[in-house]
N, C-alpha and C positions, 0 to 999 in steps of 0.2 A: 444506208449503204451507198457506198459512191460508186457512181456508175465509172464503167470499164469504156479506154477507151478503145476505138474499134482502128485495127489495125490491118493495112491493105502489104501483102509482103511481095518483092518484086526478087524469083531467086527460089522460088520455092518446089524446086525438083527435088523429092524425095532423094534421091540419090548426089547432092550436092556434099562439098565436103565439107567446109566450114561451117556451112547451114547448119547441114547434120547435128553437127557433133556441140552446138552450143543455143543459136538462134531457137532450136525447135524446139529441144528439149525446154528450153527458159522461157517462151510462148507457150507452153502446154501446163506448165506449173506455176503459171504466174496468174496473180489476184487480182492484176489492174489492166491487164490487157487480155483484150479478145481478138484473138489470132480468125477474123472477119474475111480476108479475102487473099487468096495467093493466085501470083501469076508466076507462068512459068513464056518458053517460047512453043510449044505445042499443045495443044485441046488436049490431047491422050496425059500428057505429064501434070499439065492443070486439073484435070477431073482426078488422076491418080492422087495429087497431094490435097485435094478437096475433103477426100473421102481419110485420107488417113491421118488430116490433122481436124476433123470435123469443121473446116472454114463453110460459110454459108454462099462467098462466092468464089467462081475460076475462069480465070482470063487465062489468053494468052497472047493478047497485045495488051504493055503496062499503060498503053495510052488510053484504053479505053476504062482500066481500072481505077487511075486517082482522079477520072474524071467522074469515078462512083459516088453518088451523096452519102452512102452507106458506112465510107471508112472516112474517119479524121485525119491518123496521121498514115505516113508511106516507110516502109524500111527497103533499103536499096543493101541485097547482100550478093552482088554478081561477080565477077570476074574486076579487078579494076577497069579494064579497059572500056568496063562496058555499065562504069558506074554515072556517065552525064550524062545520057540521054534521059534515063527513069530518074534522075535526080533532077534534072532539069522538068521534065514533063508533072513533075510532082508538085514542085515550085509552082510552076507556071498555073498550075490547076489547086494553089491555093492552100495545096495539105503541108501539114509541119510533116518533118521528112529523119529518117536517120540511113545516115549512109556509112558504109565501112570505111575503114581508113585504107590503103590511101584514097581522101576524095575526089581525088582525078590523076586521069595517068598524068598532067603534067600540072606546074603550080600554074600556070594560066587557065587550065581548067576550074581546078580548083578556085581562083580568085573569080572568074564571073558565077559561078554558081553561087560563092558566097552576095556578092553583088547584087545577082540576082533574088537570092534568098530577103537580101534585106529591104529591097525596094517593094514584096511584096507583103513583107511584114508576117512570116511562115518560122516556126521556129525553127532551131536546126542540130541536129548533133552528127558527132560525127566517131567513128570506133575506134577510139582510144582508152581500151579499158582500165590502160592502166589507173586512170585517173578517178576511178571508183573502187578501186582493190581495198579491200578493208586495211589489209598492211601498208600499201602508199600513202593513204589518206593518214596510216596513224604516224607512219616517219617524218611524213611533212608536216604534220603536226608538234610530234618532236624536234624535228630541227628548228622549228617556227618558236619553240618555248624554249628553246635555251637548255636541250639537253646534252648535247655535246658542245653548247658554246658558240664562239665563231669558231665558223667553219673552215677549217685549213686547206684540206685537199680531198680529194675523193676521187672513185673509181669504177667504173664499170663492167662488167664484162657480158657479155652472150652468146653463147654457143650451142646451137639448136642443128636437129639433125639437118642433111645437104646433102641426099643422096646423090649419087653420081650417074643413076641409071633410071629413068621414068616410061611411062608409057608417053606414047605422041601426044596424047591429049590433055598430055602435063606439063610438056616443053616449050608451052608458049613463054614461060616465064625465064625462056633464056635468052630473048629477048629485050635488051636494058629498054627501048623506045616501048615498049608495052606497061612499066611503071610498077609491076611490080615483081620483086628483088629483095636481094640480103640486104642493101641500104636502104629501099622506098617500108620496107616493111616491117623488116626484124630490126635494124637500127631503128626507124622511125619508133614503131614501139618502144622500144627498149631505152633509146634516146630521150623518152618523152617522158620515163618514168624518172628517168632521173634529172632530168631540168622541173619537173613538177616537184620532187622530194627538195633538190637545196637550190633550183633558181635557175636562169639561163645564161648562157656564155656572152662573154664582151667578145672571145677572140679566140680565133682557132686554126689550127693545122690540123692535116689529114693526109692520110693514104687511102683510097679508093681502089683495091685491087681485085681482077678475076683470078683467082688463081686453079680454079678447074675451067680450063678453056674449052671444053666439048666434054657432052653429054652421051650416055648410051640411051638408043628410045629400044623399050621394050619388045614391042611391039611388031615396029618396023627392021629391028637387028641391025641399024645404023649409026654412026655415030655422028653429032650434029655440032654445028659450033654455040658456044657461048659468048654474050659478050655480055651479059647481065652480071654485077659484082656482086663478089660473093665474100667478100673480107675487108673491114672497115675499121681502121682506126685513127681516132680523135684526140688533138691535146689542146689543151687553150688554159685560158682562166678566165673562172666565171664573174659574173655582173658584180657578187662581192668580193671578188679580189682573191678566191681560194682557187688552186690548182685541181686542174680535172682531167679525165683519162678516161677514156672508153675502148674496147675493141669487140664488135659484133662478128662473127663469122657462123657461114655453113659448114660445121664439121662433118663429113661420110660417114664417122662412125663415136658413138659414145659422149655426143655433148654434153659439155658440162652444166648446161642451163644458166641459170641467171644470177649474178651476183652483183650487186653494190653496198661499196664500202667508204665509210663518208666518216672524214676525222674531224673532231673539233680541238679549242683550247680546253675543253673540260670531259669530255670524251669522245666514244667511238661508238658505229651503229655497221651493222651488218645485215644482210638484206639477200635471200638468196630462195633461189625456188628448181628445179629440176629441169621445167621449160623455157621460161620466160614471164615477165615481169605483169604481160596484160591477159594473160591465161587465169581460167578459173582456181588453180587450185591455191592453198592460203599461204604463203611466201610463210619463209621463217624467216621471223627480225631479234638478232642479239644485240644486247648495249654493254657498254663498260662506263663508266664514271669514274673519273680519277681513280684508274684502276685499270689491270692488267689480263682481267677475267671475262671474258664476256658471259654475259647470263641469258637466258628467253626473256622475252619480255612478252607479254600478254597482250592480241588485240583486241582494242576496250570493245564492248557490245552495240555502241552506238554506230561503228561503221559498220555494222551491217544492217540491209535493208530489207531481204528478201526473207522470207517463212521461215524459221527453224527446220523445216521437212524440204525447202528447196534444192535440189539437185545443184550436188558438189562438183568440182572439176568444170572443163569448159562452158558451161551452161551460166555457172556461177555470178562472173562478171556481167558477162552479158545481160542475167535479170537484175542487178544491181541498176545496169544503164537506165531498161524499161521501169525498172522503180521509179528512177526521177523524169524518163522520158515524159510515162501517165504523171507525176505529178507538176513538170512544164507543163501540159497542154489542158492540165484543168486552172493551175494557178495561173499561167504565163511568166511564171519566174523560174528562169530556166539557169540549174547549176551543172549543167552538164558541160564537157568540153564538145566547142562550137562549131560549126563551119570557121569562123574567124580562127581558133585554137588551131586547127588542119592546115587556113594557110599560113601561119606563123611556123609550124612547121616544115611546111613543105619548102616556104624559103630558109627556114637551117640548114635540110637537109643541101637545098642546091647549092646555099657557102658551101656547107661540108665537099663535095663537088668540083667546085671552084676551086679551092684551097689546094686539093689534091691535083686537079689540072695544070693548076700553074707553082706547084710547091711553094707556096706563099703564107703565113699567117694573115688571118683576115678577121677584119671586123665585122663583128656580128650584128 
């Protein structure tokens, strides 16, 4: 039996949100990791998620956690803004580390942490789920064998809810210099699943726009400004030469969730999900071959990794990652996307940015 590795979580307030709803559930059901130690920022919240995810320890400074002999690797699932210091402190003390996406609120963050990462020779991943989704993995596979051909043109779309009204303690993120947003986040994701499925851009234009400029905080009965964007769209052509399109937004009400659609000289593939692209639940992929019909196509058995009994929806992906996280850190051959993967993104996303600042096509 292969030993589990021991896993120190930095983020682990029972009442967090993204935590919740995928990390915990996907460390509680999973075979190769031992959910070993959580920190949170207070003794009361540490001892609370101690007891209710049976971890054996509770911090409540992360510094004093990955400097525990007891845990191998570090997961860093906090706030963006507050993902370098515990990623950093993790590095520095040696442990292989997984941090959400975005890896830092800015790409200079994120580029020394990678730096850093490598000079101590610590493994690294970073949450990008899409790049484990059994669906992704199997369209990149298809478009890699030649099922629609060369690749003509393709398309993107994601529309994920964007309410218009939060409590205070949610309005940090109307803030664009706090890093995460409809373009650091929902593009970044969504952006990623499809440079991963047919390749990435030579060249691109963009519009970068807020188009809900103030927020209602619930709470306080106020209305606040925004300057975080919340509507993005992309055109360029990619590295082979086919035409591409993307537009992410916050829609108020009724998103359409995730679609890409990617043509070839011998056909076409379809790709759509309710949410989004790097969420747990299992995207539905249609194809057509010289043909007018699109049909289901089946994803094969091999992309997935986790238990037949393991918990569907958000949790999903995320135990896919820890799949290959525990098997980085016993083999050291790590196929996960990497700190390096994060900043190759993070400077996309700033062309994307760029582009749109100075209404310019730009080289990618």
């Amino acid at each position: 039996m292969q030993k589990k590795i021991r896993l120190g979580f930095v983020g682990a307030n029972v009442k967090s949100h993204w935590a919740s709803q995928s990390h915990f559930p996907a460390l509680m059901a999973h075979p190769e990791v031992e959910f070993t130690a959580v920190c949170t920022t207070r003794p009361e919240s540490a001892e609370e998620a101690r007891k209710a995810f049976g971890a054996k320890l509770a911090f409540h400074d992360f510094r004093e956690m990955v400097a525990s002999p007891e845990i191998d690797a570090v997961a860093v699932v906090v706030k963006v803004p507050l993902h370098y210091e515990p990623t950093k402190a993790a590095i520095e003390a040696g442990k292989h580390v997984y941090t959400e996406w975005p890896l830092g609120r800015t790409t200079a963050e994120a580029q020394e942490l990678t730096s850093l990462a490598r000079a101590k020779g610590v493994l690294t991943v970073v949450g990008l789920q899409s790049r484990v989704s059994p669906a992704m993995l199997y369209v990149k596979e298809l478009v890699e064998t030649g099922y629609v051909g060369e690749v003509l043109a393709c398309h993107m779309s994601c529309f994920r809810d964007g309410t218009l009204a939060r409590p205070s303690s949610r309005a940090w993120q109307r803030d664009v210099t706090q890093g995460a947003n409809t373009l650091t986040i929902a593009t970044g994701h969504a952006i990623d699943a499809m440079r991963f499925a047919v390749g990435d851009f030579a060249r691109v234009s963009s519009m970068v726009t807020t188009q809900s400029k103030q927020w209602y905080e619930t709470d306080t009965e106020r209305m606040v400004e925004v300057t975080s964007p919340d509507n993005i769209q992309v055109c360029g052509k990619l590295a082979s030469g086919a035409v591409a399109s993307a537009h992410v937004g916050a829609a108020p009400w009724a998103g359409s969730g995730f679609r890409l659609e990617i043509y070839g000289r011998e056909g076409s593939l379809l790709v759509t999900g309710s949410i989004s692209s790097q969420r747990g639940e299992m995207l539905r992929i249609q194809g057509a071959q010289r043909g007018h019909e699109l049909r289901d196509l089946t994803i094969p058995d091999r992309f997935v990794w986790v238990p037949p009994e393991f918990p569907r929806g958000d949790p999903f992906n995320v135990g896919q990652m820890y799949t290959l996280f525990a098997e980085a850190v016993r083999t050291g051959k790590n196929r996960l996307p990497t700190f390096e993967t994060a900043v190759d993104l993070h400077r996309f996303i700033d062309t994307i940015q760029r582009a749109s600042d100075t209404g310019t096509a730009l080289d990618v």
